[in-house]
PDBQT receptor file of N, H, CA, C and O in Angstrom, charges set to zero:
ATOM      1  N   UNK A   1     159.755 187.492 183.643  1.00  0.00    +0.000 N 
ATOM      2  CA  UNK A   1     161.137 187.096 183.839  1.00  0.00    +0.000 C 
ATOM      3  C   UNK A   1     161.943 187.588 182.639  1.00  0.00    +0.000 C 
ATOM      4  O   UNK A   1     161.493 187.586 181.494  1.00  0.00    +0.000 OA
ATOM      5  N   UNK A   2     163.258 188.042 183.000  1.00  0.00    +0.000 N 
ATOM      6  H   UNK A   2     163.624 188.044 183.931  1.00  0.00    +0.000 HD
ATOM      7  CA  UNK A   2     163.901 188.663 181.821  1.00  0.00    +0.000 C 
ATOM      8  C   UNK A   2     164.583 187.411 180.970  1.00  0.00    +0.000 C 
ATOM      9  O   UNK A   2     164.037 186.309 180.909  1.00  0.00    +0.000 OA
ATOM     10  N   UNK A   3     165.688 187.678 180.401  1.00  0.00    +0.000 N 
ATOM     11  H   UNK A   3     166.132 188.573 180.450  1.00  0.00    +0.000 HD
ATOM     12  CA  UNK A   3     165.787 186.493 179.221  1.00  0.00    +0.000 C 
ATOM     13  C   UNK A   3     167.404 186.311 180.139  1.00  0.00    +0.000 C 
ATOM     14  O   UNK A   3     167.802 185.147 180.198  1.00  0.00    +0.000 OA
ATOM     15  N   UNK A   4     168.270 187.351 180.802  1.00  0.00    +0.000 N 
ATOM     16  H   UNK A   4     167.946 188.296 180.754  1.00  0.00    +0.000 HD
ATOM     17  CA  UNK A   4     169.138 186.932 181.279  1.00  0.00    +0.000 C 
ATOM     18  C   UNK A   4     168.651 186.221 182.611  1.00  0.00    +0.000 C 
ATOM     19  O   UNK A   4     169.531 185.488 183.062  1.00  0.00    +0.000 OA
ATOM     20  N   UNK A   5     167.730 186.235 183.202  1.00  0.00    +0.000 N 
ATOM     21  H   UNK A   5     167.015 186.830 182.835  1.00  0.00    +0.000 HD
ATOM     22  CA  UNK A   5     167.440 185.281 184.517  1.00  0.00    +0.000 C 
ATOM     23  C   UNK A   5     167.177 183.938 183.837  1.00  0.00    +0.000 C 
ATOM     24  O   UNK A   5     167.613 182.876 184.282  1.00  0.00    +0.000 OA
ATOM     25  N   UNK A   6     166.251 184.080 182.455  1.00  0.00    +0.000 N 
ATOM     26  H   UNK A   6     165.897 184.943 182.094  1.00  0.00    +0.000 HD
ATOM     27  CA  UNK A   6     165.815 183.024 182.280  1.00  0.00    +0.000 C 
ATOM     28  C   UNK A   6     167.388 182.262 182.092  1.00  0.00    +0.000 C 
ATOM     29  O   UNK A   6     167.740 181.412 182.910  1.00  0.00    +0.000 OA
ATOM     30  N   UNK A   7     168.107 182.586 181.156  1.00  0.00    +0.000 N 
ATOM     31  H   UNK A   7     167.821 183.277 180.492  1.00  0.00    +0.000 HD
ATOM     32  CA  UNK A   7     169.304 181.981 180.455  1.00  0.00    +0.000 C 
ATOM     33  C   UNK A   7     170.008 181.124 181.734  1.00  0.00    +0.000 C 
ATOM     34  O   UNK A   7     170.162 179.903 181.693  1.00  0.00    +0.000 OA
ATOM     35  N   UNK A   8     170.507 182.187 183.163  1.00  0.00    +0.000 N 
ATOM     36  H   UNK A   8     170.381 183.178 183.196  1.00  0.00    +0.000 HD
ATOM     37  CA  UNK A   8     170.906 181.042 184.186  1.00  0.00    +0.000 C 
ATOM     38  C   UNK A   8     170.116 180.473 184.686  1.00  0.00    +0.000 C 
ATOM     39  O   UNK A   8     170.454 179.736 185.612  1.00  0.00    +0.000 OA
ATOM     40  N   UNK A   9     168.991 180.540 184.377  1.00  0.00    +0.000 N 
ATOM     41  H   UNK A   9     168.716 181.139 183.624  1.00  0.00    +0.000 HD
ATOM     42  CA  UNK A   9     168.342 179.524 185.164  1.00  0.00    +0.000 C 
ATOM     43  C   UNK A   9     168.285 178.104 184.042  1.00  0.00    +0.000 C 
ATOM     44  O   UNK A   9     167.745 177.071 184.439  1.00  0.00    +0.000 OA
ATOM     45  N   UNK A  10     168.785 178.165 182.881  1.00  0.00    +0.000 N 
ATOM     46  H   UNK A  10     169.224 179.004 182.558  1.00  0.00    +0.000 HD
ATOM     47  CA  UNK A  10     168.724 177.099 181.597  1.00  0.00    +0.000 C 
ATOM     48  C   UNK A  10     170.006 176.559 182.216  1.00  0.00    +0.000 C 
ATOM     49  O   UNK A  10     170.011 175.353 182.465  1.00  0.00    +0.000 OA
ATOM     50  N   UNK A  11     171.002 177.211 182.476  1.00  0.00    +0.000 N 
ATOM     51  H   UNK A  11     170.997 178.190 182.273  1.00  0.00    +0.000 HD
ATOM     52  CA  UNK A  11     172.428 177.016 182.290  1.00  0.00    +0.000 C 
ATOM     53  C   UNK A  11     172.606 175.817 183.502  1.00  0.00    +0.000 C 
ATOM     54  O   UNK A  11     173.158 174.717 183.461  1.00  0.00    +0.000 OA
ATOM     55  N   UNK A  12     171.753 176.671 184.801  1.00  0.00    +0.000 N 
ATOM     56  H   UNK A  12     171.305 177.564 184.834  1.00  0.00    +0.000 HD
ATOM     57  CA  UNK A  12     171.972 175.797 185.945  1.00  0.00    +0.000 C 
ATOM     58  C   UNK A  12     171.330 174.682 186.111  1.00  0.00    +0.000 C 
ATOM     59  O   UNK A  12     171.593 173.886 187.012  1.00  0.00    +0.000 OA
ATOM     60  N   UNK A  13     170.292 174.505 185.124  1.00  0.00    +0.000 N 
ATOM     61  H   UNK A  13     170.078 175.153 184.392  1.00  0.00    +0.000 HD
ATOM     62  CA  UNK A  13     169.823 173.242 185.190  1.00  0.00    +0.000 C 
ATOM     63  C   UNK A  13     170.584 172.035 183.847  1.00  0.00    +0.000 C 
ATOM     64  O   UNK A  13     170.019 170.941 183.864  1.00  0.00    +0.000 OA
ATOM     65  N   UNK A  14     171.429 172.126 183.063  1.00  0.00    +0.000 N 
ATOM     66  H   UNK A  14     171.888 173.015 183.049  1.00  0.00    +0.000 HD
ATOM     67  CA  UNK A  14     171.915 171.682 182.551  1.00  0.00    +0.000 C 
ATOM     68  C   UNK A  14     173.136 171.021 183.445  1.00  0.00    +0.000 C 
ATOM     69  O   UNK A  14     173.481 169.839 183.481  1.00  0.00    +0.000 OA
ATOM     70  N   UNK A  15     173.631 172.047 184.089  1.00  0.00    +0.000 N 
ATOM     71  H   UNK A  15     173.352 173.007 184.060  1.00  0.00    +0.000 HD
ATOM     72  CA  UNK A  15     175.127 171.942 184.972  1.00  0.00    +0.000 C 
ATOM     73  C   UNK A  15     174.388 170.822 185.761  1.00  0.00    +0.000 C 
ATOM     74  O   UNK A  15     174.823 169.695 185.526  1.00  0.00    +0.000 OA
ATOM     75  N   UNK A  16     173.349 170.900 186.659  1.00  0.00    +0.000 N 
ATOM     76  H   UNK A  16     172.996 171.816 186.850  1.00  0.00    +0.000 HD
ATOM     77  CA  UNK A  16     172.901 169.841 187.489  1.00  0.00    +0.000 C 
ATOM     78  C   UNK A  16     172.881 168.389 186.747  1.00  0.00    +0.000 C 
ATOM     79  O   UNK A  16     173.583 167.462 187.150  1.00  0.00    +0.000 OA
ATOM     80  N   UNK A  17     171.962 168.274 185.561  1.00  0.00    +0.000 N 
ATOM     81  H   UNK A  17     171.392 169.028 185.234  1.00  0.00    +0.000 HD
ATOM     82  CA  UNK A  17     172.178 167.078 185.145  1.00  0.00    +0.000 C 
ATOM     83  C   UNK A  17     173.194 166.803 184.448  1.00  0.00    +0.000 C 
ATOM     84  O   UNK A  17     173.027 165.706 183.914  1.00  0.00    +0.000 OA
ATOM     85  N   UNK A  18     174.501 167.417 184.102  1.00  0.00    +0.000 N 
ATOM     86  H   UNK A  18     174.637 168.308 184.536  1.00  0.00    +0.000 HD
ATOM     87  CA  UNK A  18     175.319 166.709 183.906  1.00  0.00    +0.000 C 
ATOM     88  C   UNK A  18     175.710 166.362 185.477  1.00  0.00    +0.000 C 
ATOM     89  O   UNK A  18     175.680 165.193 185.864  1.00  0.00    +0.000 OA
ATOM     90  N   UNK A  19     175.980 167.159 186.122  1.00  0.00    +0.000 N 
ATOM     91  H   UNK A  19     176.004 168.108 185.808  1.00  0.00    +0.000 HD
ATOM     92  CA  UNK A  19     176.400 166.425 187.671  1.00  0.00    +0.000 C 
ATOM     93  C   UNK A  19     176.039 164.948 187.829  1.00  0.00    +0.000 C 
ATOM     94  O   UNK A  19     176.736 163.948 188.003  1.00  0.00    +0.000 OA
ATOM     95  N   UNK A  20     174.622 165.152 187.701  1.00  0.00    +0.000 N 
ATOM     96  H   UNK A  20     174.056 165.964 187.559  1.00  0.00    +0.000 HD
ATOM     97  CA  UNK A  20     173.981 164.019 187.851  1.00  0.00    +0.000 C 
ATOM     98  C   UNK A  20     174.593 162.417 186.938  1.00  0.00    +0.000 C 
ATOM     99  O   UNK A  20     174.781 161.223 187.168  1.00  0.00    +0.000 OA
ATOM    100  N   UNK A  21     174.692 163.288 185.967  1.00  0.00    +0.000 N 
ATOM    101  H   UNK A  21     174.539 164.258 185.780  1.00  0.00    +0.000 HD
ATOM    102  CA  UNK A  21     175.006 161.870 185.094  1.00  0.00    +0.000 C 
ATOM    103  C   UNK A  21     176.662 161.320 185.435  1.00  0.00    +0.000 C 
ATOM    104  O   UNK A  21     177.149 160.196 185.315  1.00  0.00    +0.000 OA
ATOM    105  N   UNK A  22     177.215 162.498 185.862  1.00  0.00    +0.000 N 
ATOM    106  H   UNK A  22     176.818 163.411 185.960  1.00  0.00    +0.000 HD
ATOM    107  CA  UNK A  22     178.823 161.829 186.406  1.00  0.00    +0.000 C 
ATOM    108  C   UNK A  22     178.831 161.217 187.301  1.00  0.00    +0.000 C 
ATOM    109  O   UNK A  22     179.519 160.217 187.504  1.00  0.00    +0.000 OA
ATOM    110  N   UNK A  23     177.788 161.891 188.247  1.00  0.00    +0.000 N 
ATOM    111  H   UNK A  23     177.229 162.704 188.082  1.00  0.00    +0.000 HD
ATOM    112  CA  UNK A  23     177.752 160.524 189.689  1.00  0.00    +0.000 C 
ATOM    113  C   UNK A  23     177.297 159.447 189.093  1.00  0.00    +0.000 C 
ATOM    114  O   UNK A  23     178.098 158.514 189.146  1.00  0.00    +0.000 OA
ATOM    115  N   UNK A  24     176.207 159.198 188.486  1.00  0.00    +0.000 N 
ATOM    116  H   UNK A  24     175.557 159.957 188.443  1.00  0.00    +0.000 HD
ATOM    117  CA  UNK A  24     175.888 158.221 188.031  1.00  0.00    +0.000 C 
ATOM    118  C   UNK A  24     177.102 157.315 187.319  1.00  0.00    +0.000 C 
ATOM    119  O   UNK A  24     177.596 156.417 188.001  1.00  0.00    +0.000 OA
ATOM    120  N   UNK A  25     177.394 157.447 186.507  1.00  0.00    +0.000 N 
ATOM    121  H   UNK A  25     176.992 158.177 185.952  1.00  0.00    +0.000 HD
ATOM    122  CA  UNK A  25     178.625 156.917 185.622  1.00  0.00    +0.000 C 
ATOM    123  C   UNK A  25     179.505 156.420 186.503  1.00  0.00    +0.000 C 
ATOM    124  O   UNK A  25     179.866 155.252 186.360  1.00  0.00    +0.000 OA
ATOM    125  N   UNK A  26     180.001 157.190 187.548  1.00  0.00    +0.000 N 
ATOM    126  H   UNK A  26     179.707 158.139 187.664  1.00  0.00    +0.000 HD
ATOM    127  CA  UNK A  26     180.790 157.047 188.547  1.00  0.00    +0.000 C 
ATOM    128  C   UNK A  26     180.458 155.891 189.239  1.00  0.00    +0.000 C 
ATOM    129  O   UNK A  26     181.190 154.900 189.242  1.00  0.00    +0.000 OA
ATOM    130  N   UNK A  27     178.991 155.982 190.051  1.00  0.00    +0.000 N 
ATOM    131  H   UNK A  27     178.396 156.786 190.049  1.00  0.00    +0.000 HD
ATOM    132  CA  UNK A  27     178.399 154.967 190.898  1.00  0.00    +0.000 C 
ATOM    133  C   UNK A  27     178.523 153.316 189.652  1.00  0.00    +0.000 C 
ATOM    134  O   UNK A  27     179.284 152.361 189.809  1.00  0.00    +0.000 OA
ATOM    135  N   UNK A  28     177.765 153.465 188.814  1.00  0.00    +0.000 N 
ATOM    136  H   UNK A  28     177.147 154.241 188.686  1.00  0.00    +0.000 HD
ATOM    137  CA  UNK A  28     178.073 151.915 187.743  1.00  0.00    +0.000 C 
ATOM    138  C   UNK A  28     179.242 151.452 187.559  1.00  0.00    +0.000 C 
ATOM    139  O   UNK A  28     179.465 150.251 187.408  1.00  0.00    +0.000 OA
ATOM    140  N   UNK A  29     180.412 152.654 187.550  1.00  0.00    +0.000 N 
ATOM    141  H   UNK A  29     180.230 153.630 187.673  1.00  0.00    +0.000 HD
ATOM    142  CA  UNK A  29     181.650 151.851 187.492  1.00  0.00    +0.000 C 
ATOM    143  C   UNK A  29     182.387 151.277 188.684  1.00  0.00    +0.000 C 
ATOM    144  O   UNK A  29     183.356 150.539 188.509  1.00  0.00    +0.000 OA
ATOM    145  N   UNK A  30     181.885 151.644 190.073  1.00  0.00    +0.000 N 
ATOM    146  H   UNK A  30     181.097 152.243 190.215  1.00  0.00    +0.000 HD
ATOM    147  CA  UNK A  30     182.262 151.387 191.306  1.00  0.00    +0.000 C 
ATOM    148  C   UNK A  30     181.461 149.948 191.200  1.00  0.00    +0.000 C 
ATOM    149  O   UNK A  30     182.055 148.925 191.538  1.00  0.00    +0.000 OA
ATOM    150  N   UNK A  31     179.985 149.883 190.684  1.00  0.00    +0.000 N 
ATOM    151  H   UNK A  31     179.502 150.714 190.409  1.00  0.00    +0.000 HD
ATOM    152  CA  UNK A  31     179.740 148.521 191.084  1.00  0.00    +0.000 C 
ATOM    153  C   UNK A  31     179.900 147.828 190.044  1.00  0.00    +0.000 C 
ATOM    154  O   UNK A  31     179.572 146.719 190.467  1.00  0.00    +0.000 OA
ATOM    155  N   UNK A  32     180.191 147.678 188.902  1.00  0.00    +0.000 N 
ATOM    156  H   UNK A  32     180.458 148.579 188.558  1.00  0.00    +0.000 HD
ATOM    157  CA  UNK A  32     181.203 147.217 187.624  1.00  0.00    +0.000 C 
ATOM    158  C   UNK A  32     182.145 146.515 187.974  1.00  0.00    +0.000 C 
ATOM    159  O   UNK A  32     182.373 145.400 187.504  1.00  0.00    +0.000 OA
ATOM    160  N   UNK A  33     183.154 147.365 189.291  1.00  0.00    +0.000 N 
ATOM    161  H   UNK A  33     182.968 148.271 189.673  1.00  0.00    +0.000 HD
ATOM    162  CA  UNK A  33     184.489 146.725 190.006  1.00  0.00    +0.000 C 
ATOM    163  C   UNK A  33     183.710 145.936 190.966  1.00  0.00    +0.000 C 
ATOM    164  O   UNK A  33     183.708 144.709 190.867  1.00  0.00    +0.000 OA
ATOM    165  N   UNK A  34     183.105 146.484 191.806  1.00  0.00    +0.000 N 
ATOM    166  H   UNK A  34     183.107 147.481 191.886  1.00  0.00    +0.000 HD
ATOM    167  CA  UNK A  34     182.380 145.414 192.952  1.00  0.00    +0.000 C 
ATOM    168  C   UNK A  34     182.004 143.921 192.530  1.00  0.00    +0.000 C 
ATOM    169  O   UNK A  34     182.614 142.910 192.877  1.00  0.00    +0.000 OA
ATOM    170  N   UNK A  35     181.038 143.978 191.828  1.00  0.00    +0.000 N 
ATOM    171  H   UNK A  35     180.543 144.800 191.546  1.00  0.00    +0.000 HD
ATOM    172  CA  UNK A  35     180.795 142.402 190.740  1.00  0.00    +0.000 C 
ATOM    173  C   UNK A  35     182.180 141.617 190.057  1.00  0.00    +0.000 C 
ATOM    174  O   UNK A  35     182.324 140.397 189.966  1.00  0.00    +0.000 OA
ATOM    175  N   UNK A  36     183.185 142.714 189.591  1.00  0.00    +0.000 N 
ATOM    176  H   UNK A  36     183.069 143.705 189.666  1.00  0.00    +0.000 HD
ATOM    177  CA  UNK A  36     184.358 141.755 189.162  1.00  0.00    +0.000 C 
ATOM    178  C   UNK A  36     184.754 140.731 190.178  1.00  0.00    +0.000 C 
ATOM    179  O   UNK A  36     184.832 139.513 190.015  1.00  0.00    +0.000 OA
ATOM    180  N   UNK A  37     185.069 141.669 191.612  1.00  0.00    +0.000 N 
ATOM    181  H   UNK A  37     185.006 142.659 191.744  1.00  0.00    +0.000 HD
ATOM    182  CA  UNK A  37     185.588 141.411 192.582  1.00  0.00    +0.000 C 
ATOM    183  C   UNK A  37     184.875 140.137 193.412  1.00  0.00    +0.000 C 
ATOM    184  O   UNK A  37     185.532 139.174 193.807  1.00  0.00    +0.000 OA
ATOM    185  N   UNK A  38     183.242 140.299 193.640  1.00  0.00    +0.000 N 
ATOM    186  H   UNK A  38     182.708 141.081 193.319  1.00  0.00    +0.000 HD
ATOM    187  CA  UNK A  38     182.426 138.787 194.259  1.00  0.00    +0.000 C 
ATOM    188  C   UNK A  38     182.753 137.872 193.048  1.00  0.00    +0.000 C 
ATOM    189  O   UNK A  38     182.964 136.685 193.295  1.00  0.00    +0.000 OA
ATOM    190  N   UNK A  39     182.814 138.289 191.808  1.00  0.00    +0.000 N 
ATOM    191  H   UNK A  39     182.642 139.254 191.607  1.00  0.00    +0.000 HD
ATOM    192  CA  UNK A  39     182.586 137.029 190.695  1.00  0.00    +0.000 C 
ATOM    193  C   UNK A  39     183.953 136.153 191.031  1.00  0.00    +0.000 C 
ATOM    194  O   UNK A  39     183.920 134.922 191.019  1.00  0.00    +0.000 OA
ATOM    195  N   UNK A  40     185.231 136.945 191.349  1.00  0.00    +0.000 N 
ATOM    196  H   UNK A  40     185.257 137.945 191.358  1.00  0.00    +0.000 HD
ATOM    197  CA  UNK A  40     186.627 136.642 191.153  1.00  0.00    +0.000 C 
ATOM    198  C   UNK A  40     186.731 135.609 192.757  1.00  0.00    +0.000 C 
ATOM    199  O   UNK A  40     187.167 134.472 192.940  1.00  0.00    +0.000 OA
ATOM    200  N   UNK A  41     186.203 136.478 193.573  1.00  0.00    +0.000 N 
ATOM    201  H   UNK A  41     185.849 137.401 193.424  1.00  0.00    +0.000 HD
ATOM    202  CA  UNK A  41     186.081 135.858 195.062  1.00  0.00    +0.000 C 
ATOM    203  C   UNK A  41     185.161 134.319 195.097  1.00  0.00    +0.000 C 
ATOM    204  O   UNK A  41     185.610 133.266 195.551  1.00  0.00    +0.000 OA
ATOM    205  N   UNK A  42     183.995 134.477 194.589  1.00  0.00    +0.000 N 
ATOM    206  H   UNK A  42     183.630 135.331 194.220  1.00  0.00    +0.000 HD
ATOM    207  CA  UNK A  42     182.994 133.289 194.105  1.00  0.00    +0.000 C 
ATOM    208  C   UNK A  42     184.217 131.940 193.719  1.00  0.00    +0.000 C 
ATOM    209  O   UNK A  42     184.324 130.807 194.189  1.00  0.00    +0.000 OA
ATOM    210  N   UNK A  43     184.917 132.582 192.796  1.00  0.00    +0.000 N 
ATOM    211  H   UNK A  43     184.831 133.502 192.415  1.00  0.00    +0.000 HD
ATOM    212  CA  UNK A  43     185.854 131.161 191.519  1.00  0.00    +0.000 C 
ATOM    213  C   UNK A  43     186.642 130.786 192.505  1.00  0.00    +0.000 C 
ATOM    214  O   UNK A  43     186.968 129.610 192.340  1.00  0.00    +0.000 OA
ATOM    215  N   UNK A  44     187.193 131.348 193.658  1.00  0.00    +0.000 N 
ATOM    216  H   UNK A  44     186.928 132.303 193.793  1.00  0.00    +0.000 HD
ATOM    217  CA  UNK A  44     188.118 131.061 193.983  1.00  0.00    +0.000 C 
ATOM    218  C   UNK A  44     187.853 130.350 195.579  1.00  0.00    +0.000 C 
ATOM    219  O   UNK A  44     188.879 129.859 196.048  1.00  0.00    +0.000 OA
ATOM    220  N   UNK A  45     187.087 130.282 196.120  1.00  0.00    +0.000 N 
ATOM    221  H   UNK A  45     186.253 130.682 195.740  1.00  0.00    +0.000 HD
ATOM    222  CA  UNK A  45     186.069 129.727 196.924  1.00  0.00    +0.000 C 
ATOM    223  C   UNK A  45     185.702 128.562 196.831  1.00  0.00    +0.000 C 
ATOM    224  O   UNK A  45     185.708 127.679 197.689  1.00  0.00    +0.000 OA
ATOM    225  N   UNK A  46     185.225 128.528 195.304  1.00  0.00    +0.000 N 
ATOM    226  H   UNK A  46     185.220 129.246 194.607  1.00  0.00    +0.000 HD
ATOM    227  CA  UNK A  46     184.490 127.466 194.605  1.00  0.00    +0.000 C 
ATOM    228  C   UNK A  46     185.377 126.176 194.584  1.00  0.00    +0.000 C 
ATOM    229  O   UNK A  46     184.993 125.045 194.883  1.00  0.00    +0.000 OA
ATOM    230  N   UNK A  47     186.662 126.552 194.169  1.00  0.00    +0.000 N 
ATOM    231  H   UNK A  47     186.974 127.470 193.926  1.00  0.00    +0.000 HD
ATOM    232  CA  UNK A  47     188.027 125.573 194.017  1.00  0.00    +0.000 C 
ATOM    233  C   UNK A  47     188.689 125.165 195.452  1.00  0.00    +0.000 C 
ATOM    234  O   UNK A  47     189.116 124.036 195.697  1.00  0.00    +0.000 OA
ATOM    235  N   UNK A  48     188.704 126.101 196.227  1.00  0.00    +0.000 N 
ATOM    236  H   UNK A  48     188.358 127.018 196.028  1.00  0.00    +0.000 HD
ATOM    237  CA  UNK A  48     188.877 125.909 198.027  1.00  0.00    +0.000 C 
ATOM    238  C   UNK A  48     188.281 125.154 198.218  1.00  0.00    +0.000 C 
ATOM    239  O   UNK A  48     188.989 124.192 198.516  1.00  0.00    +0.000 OA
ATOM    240  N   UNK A  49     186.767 124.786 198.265  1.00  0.00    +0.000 N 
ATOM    241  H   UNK A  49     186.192 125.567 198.022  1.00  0.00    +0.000 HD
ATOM    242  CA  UNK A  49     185.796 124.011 198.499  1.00  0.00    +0.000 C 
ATOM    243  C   UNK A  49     185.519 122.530 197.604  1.00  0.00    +0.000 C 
ATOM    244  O   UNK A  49     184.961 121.539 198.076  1.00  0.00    +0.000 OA
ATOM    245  N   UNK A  50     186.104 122.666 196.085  1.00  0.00    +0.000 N 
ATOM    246  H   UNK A  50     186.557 123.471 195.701  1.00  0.00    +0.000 HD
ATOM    247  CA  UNK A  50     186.630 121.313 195.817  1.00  0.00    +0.000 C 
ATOM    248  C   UNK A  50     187.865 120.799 195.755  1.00  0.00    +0.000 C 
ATOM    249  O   UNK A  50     188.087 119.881 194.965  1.00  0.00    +0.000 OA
ATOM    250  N   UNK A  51     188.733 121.237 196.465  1.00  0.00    +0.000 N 
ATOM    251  H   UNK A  51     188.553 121.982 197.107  1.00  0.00    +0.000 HD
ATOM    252  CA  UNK A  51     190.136 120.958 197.249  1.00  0.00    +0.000 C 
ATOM    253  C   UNK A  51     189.549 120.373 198.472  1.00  0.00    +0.000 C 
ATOM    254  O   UNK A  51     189.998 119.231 198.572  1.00  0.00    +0.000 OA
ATOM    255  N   UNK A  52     188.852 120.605 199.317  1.00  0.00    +0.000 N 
ATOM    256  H   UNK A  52     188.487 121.533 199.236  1.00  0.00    +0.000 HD
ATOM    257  CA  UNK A  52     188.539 120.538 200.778  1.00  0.00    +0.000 C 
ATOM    258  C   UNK A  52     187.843 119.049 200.837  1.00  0.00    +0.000 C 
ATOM    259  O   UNK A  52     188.003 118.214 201.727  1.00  0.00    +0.000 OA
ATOM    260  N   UNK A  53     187.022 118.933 199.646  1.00  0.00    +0.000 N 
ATOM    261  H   UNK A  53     186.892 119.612 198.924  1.00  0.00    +0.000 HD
ATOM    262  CA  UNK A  53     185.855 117.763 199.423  1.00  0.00    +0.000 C 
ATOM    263  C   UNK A  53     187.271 116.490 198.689  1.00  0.00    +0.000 C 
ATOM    264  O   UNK A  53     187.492 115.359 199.121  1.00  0.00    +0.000 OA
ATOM    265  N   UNK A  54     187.796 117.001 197.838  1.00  0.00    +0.000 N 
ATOM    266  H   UNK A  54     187.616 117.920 197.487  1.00  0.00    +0.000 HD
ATOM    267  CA  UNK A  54     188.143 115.858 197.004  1.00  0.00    +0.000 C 
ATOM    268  C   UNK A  54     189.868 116.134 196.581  1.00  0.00    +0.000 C 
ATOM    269  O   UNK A  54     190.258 116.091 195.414  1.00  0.00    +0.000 OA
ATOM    270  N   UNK A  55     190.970 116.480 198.014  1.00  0.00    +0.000 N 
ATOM    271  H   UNK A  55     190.652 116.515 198.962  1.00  0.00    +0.000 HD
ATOM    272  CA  UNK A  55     191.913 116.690 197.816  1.00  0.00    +0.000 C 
ATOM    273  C   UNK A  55     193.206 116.114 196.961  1.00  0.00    +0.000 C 
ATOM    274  O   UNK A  55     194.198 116.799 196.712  1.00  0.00    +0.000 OA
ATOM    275  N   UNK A  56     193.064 115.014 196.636  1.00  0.00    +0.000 N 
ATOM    276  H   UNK A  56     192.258 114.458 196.838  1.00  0.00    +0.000 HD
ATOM    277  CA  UNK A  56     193.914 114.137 195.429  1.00  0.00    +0.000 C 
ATOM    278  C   UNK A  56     193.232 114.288 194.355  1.00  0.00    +0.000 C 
ATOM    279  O   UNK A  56     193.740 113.540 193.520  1.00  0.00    +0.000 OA
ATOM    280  N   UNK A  57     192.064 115.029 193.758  1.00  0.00    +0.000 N 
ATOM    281  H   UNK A  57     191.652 115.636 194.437  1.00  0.00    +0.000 HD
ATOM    282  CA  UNK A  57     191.872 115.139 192.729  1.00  0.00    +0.000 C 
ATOM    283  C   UNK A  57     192.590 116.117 191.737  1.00  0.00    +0.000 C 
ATOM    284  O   UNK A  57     192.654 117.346 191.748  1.00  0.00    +0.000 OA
ATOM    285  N   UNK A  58     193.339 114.779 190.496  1.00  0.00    +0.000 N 
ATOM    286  H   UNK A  58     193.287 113.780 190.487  1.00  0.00    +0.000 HD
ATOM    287  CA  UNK A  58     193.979 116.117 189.732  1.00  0.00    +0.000 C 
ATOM    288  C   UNK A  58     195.682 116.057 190.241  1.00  0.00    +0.000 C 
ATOM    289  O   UNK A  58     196.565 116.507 189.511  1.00  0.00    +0.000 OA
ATOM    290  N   UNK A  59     195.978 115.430 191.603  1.00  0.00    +0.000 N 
ATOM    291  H   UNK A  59     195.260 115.064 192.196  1.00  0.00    +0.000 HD
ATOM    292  CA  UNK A  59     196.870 115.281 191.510  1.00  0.00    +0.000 C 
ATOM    293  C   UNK A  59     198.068 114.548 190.886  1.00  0.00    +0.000 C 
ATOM    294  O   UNK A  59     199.172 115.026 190.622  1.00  0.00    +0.000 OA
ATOM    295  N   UNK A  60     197.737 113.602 190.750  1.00  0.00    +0.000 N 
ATOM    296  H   UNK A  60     196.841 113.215 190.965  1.00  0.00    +0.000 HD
ATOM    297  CA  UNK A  60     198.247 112.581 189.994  1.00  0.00    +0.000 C 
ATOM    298  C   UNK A  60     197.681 112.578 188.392  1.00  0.00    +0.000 C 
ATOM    299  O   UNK A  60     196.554 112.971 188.088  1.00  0.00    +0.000 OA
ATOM    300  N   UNK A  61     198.718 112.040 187.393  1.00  0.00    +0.000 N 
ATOM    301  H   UNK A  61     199.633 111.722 187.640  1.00  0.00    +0.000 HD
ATOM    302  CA  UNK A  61     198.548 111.338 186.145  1.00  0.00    +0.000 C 
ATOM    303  C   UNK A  61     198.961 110.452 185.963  1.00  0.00    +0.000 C 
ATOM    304  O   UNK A  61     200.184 110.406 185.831  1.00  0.00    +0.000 OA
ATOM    305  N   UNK A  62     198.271 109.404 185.868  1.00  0.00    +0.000 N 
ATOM    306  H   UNK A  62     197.277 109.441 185.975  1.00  0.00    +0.000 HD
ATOM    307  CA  UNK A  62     198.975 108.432 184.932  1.00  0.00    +0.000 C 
ATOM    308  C   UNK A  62     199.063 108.515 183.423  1.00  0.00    +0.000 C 
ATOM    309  O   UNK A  62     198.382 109.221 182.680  1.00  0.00    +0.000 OA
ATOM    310  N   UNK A  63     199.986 107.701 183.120  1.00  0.00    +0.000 N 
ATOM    311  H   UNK A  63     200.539 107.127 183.724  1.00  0.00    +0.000 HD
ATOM    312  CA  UNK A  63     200.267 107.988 181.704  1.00  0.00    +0.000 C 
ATOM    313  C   UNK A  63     200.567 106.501 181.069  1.00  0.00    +0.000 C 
ATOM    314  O   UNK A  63     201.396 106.116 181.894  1.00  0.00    +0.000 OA
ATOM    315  N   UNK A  64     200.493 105.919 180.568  1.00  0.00    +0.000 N 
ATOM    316  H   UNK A  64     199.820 106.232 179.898  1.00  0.00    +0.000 HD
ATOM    317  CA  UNK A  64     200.967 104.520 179.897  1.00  0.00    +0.000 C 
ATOM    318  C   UNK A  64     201.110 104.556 178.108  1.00  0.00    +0.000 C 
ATOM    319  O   UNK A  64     200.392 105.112 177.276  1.00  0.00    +0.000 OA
ATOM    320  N   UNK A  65     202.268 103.770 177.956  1.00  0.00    +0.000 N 
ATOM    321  H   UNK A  65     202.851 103.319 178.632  1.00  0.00    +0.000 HD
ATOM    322  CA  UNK A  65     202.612 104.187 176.452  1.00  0.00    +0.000 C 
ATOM    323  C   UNK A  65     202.341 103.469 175.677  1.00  0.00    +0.000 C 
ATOM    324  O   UNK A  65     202.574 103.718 174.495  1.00  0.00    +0.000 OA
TER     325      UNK A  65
């Protein structure tokens, strides 16, 4: 093999794994947002569901001086 076949064949396998690593990067930050999004959905569920159970809670204060 000559040294210019060898060289693209170095080149093109570099180009691939960076590819690789951008999808990658890419894919973790898609599910980075995904997890924000169930965690945010979860909290807010969570409070629906103790509204639903125990609706005067929290509504009222008393206060005495």
């Amino acid at each position: 093999m000559d040294i210019a076949a060898m060289s693209v064949m170095l080149n093109q396998s570099k180009v691939q794994e960076q590819v690789g690593m951008s999808v990658m990067k890419m894919a973790m930050g898609v599910e980075a947002t995904n997890g924000d999004s169930i965690t945010s959905l979860a909290g807010e569920s969570t409070k629906a569901m103790e509204l639903s159970v125990q609706p005067n809670l929290g509504a009222r204060l008393d206060m005495q001086a």
